[in-house]
Every structure is written in structure tokens, then in C-alpha cells.
N, C-alpha and C positions, 0 to 999 in steps of 0.2 A: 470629434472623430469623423475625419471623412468618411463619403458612401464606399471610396474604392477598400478602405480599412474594415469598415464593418463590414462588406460585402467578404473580405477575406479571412476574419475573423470567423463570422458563420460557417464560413465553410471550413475550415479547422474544424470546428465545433461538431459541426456534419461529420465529417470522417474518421475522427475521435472516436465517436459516438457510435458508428457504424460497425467500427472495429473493437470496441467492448462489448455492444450487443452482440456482434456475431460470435465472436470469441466466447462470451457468457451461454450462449445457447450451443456451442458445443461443449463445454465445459458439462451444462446439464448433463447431458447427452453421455458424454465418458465418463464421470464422476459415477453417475448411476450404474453405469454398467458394469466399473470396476470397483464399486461398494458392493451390487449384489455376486460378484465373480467373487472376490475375496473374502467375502460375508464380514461380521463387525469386529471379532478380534483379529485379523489381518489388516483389516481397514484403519481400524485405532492402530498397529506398528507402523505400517507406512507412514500415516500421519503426522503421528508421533515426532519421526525420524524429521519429516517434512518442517514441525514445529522449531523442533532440536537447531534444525538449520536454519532458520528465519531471522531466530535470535540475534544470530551472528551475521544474519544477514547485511546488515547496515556497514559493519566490518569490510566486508566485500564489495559493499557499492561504496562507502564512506557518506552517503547522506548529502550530496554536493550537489544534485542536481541543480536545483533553485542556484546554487554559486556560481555552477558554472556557466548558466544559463547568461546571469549577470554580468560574468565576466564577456561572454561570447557579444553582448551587447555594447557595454561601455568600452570594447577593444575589439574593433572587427577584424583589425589589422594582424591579429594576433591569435586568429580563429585556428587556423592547423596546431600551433604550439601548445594552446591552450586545450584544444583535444585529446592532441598527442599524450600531456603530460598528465590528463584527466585516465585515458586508459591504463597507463603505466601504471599510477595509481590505485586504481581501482585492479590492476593485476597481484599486486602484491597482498593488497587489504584482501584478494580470493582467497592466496595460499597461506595467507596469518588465519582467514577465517576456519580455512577445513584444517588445521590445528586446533583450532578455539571449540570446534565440534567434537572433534575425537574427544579431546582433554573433557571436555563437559561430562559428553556419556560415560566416560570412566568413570567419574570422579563419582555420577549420577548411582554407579552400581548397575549400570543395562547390560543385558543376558548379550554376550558376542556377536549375536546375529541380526539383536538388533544396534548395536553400536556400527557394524558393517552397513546398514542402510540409511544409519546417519550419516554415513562418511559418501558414501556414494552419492547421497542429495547434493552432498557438500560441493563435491567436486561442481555440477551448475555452476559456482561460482564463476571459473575461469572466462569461458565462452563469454557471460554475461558482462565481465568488463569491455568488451565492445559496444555495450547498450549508451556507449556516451555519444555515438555516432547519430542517434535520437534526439541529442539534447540541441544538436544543431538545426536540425529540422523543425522543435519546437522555438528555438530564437527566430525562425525565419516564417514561423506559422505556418509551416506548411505538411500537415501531415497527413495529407492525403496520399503522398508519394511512400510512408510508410505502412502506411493502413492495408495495403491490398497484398505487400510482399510479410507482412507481417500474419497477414489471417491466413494466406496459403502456408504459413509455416505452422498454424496451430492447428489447421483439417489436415497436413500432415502426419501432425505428432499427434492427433486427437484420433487418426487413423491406424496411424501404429500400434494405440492403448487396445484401441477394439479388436487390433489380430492378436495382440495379447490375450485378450479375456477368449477371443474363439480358439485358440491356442492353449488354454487353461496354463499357462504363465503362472509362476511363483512371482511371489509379494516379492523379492528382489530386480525381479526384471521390469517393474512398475518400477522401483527406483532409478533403476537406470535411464528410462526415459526422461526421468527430469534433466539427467546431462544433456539426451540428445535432445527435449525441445527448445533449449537452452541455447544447445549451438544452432539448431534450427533458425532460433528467431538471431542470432549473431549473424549468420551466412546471409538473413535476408536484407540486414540492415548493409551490410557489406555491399552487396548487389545494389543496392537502389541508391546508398551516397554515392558509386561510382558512376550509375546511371545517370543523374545528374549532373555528371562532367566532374565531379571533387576527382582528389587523387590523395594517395596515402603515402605519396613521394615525398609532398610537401612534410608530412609530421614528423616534429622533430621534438623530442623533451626539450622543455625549457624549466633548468632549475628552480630559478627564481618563480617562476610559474605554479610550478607545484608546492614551495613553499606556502605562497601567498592563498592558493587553495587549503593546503593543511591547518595554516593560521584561522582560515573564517571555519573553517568547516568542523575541527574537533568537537567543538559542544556540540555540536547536531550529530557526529558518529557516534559520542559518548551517550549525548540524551537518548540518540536511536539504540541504540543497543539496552538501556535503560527502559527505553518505551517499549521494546520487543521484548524486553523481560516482562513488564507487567500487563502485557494485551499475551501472552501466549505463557505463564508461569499458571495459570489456571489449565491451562489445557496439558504439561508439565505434569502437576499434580494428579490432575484428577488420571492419568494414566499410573502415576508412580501410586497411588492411595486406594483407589478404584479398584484400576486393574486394566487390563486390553479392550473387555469388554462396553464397558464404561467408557472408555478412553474415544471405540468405535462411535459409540452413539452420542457423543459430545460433538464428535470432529462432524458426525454429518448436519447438526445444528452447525457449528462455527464456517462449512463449506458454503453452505447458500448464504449464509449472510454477507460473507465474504465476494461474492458474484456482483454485489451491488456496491464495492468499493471502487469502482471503475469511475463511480459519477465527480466525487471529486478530484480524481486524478484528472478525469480528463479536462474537466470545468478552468481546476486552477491550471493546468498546465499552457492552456490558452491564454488565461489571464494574466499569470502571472507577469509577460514582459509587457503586456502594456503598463502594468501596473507600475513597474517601475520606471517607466520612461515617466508616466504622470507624475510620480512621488517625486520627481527629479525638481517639477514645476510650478508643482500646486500648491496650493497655501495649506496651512494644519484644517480648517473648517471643510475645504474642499477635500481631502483628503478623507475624513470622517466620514462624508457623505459619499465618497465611492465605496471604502470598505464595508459601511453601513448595506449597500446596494449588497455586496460580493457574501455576507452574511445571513442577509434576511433571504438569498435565492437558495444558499447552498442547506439553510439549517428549513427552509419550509422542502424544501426537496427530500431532507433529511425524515423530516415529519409524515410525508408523504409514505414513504420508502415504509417507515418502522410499521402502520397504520396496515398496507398492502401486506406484510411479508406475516404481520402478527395473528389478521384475519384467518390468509391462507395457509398457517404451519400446517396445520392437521390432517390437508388435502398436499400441498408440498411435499412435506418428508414421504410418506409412501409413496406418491407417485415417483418421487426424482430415486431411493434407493430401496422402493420396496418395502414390505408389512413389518419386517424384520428390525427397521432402524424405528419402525412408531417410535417409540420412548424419545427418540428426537425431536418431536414437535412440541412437547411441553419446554424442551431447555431452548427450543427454536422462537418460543412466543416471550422470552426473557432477552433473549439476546437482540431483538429485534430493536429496542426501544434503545439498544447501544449507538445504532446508526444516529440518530441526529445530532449526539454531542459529537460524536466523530465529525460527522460533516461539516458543524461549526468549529472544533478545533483543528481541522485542516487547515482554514482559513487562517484562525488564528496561528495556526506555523507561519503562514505569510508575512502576517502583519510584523512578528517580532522579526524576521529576518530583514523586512523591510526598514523596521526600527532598529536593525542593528542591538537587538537584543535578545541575540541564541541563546545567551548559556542560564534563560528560564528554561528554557527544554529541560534543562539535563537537572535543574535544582525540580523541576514540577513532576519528572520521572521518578528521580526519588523518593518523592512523598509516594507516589502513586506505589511505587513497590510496598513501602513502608506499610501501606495499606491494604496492599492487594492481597497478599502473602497471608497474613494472619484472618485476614477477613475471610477469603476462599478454604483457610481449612478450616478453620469455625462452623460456617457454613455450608459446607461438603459434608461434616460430617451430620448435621441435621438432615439434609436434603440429597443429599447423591450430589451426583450430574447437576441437577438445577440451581442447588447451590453454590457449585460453583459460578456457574452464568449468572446468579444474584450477586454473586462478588465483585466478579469483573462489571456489572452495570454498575453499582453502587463506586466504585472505583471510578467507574471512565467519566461518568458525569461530577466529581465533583474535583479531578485531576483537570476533566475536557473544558469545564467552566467554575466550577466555583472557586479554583487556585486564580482565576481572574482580582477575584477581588481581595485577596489575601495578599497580595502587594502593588504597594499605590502606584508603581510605574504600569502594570495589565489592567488598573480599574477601568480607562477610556474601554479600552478593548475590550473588557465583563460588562459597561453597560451594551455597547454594540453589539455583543453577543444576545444579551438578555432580552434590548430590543429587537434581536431577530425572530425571538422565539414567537412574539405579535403579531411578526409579518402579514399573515393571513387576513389580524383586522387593518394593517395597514394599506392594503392592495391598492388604492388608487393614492396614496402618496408614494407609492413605491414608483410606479405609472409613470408619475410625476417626475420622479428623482432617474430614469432610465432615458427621459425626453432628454432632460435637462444635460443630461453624461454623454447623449450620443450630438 
């Protein structure tokens, strides 16, 4: 790797980085303010509604980034078409999802008013199928040019919460902001690809195009939607079993742990196309030893993370919403320990998309429900709240890594996991292996 590459790399990194810090420290900042404005059974229906719509989330986005990224790479020539037919896309997958929401909460049995602020999350969808205008800016590493028009769109919206809360706003008018931070960060993305000189003249669908997206990408919309069931069917429950109450002081554990899912978004997003210009090149041994590298950084980070958030729950949850959500810092020092398989299965979302082997997503989702489901009520009902968050741990680490070695094509990738988890006593072979890669 050239200095001018690494040098441009870092700075991705930089700006990434700058824009989920700042973004995460307003999020503090309004999350709190609108937990204690809404106090905890308002706060669990929003949330709620918020969860409802995550689910289906993937629906709406179709889970394509990483593809399209791909595509934007190995076809430069064919960058507007392949945007174009990416938003279309993801246009349709919004209004199949805010169906898939409504249809749920019915089905669920939710009281009117709160099935109205499922639907209203929902709608975010739309706006958000412009977010493929991003995916460009990551093929080209350059997201610095998103970072600044991106965070004025969040002290916008993160500004509008708080005339809310000094406005004493009803929990519906919190839902509505999700549409407008939504089209927020769509309008800034708009402004900055045109500011670059792009043009939305050029976009044009291209069939074949969106086909060849549809083909790679099902297993990963199916696995997603599968994986959004068993990372948020705890959080489901424990409002449908619990109660509002319960359901509030869940989400304010499940909210900060969520603030530090920024790291590997923005880590792999970086990485990901070098990675695959390498993979293009590199022998199987060399190969090992990048992803080896891309694993042992993201799961001691990982390590790092659970270690900092599990120390501070007790001081955390009251200060971020107050005395009222305590009872959150005991399901906050369980759920902590979720982040490092997370970090490590991130990565490994890469590796199989690298390997041309998605549709373990969607077979490793399964299990995970299969799992999650009967585990989390078992255990809710012994423990509250916390056992739910014991279910979903017990779940994510053995869906995040031990389906690794439960079938012999993921064992490479279960031992590289496993030796990640070493990293720490490994630190000057790792040294080693980062001289040797740049």
C-alpha cells in the first residue's frame, strides 16, 4: 500500500470517526432529554414502535451495501446506472416495508396508537433510499465530504428533539422526527454529491442492473431481516410480556450500547474496498493474514468497548436519563459483553460476502431465532428485563461465533475469530503483520 493510499485511508478513518463521535455525543445529549421528557412508559412505546420498524428495516434498505459498493468498483463505467437502479430499489423495498410494519403490529395485537407510531417510523424509509448516494463516496474513500453536511443534519434534528421536549410534545411528535431526520440526512447527501460536480441527469435504471443486485443480495435481505428478528425479538417481548414499563427500561440499556455500533460500521466501511481489490490478488495464505489483522483489531476493540461500558453502567444510565431508568444499569452490564462477538461478526459478514458465501447469513439467522425466542421467554420469565439481555447474549455469541465451527466451509473463519480473541497477547506479532500489509 502506497503512503499516498494509506495517507488517504486515515483520513476516511478520521472523518468516519469524527462523524459518529460527534453524532453519538448528541444522540447522549437528546436521548436523555427525551427519556426524562417522556419518562419510561412513553419512552418503551416509542421505542417500541422504533424496534417494530428496524425489523423490516433491511426490507427498505435490501442489505446491498457491501454489493453495491462491489459493483461500483469492478464497473466504474457504469456508476450512475448502478446508483440509479440501487435507489429505485431500495424505493420500493421502503413501501413493501411500511406494509410489513403495519401487517406486524396488527397481527402483534398493539393498542391503535401505538400501531400509528409504528407506521409513522416507517415511513423514514422513503427519504432513506437516497442513502445509496453514500455508498459512492465510500467506493472512492472519501467521506469527509459527507461527514460535515451529514452532522449539520443531526444538531439540526437533534435540535428540533430538544424544542420538542421544551415544548412538552406528545410521544407522537418524537415519531415524526424520525421521517424528518431522515429526509434531513437524504437533503444533505443530495447537496454534497451535487457539490462535487455529480449530476442526477446521468441516472438512469438499468434492468439488468438491478436484477444482478437482486440475485447477490436476497440472502443478505432475508438473513437481515432474520437477524433483525433475533437482535430486536427480545426487545418485542419483553414489551409484549413485561409491559411499557419494562419495555422503557430495556430500551435505555439497548440505547447506549447501541452508540458504540458506529465502530464497526465505520472501520469496515473503510476497509471493505480495499479488501476486495486485494482478494482479487492475493493468494489464500495472504488473504488469511489480512483478515486475521481485520479481526484481531475489530474484536480487541470489541473487548475494549464491553470492559469501559460494563464498569460505567451504574454511573452511565442515571446520568444519560436520570434516577428513574436505574434498573437499566443492571441489564446495561449484560448487554455490554454483546459487543465483542458483534464486532467480530461484522467482519465475518465480510469475509463470507468476500467468499461468495451469503446464504450462511440467512441459514445462521435461523438458528439464532430458533434460539432466541424460547430462550428469552424462559429467561424473562425468571429475571425480568435482564433475562431477557441473558438471552440475547447467550444467542449472539454462539450464532456471532460458535455456528463458525458448525460447518466445515466457516471453520477457517471460527479459527480467525477465535484467534482474535488472543489478540491482546498477540500485540507485537500483530505489529508485525500491519508492517508487513502496509
Amino acid at each position: 500500500m502506497n503512503s499516498n493510499r494509506l495517507r488517504q485511508l486515515g483520513g476516511n478513518v478520521f472523518w468516519l470517526v469524527a462523524n459518529r463521535i460527534v453524532r453519538m455525543l448528541i444522540s447522549v445529549v437528546v436521548l436523555g432529554a427525551v427519556g426524562r421528557h417522556l419518562g419510561v412508559e412513553q419512552f418503551g412505546q416509542l421505542n417500541y414502535a422504533i424496534s417494530l420498524a428496524a425489523v423490516f428495516a433491511t426490507v427498505a434498505g435490501l442489505g446491498f451495501e457491501a454489493i453495491v459498493i462491489r459493483e461500483l468498483v469492478r464497473d466504474p463505467a457504469s456508476t450512475s446506472r448502478t446508483l440509479c437502479s440501487a435507489f429505485l430499489l431500495r424505493l420500493v423495498g421502503g413501501l413493501l416495508a411500511i406494509v410489513l410494519v403495519l401487517a406486524a403490529s396488527l397481527v402483534a395485537g398493539d393498542h391503535p396508537s401505538q400501531v400509528v407510531l409504528a407506521v409513522i417510523v416507517s415511513v423514514g424509509f422513503l427519504p432513506g433510499a437516497l442513502e445509496v448516494i453514500e455508498l459512492w463516496f465510500q467506493k472512492n474513500i472519501q467521506a469527509k465530504h459527507t461527514v460535515i453536511v451529514r452532522i449539520a443534519a443531526a444538531i439540526l434534528a437533534g435540535g428540533l428533539r430538544l424544542v420538542l421536549v421544551w415544548q412538552g410534545a406528545a410521544v407522537s411528535a418524537f415519531a415524526v422526527m424520525q421521517i424528518v431526520e431522515s429526509a434531513l440526512a437524504a437533503a444533505a447527501l443530495v447537496w454534497v454529491y451535487r457539490a462535487r460536480g455529480e449530476s442526477f441527469r446521468e441516472w438512469r435504471g438499468d434492468w439488468s442492473i438491478a436484477v444482478r443486485l437482486l440475485r447477490d443480495t436476497w440472502p443478505l435481505t432475508l438473513s437481515g431481516i432474520l437477524v433483525a428478528c433475533y437482535f430486536r425479538v427480545e426487545q418485542l417481548l419483553v414489551k409484549q410480556v413485561l409491559g411499557d414499563y419494562s419495555a422503557g427500561i430495556y430500551y435505555a440499556s439497548v440505547r447506549i450500547v447501541e452508540m458504540w455500533g458506529f465502530v464497526p460500521v465505520v472501520l469496515l466501511a473503510t476497509i471493505y474496498p480495499l479488501l476486495v481489490e486485494k482478494y482479487r490478488i492475493s493468494e489464500v495464505v495472504e488473504r488469511q493474514r489480512q483478515m486475521q489483522i481485520v479481526f484481531d483489531v475489530m474484536t480487541t476493540l470489541g473487548l475494549l468497548t464491553a470492559v469501559i461500558v460494563g464498569l460505567t453502567a451504574s454511573t452511565l444510565v442515571p446520568l444519560i436519563f436520570g434516577q428513574e431508568y436505574y434498573p437499566a444499569a443492571k441489564v446495561l452490564m449484560i448487554h455490554a459483553w454483546i459487543v465483542p462477538v458483534t464486532f467480530s461478526g461484522s467482519v465475518r459478514a465480510q469475509y463470507l460476502l468476500l467468499e461468495n458465501a451469503n446464504i450462511y447469513h440467512t441459514v445462521v439467522a435461523v438458528i439464532g431465532i430458533a434460539i432466541n425466542v424460547p430462550l428469552t421467554l424462559w429467561l424473562m420469565g425468571l429475571y425480568g428485563s435482564a433475562g431477557a439481555a441473558w438471552g440475547l447474549l447467550i444467542t449472539t455469541w454462539f450464532t456471532g461465533m460458535g455456528t463458525s465451527f458448525i460447518f466445515p466451509r466457516l471453520r477457517p473463519c471460527g479459527m480467525l475469530q477465535l484467534r482474535a480473541f488472543f489478540a491482546p497477547l498477540r500485540w507485537r506479532s500483530a505489529i508485525g503483520l500491519l508492517q508487513k500489509l502496509k
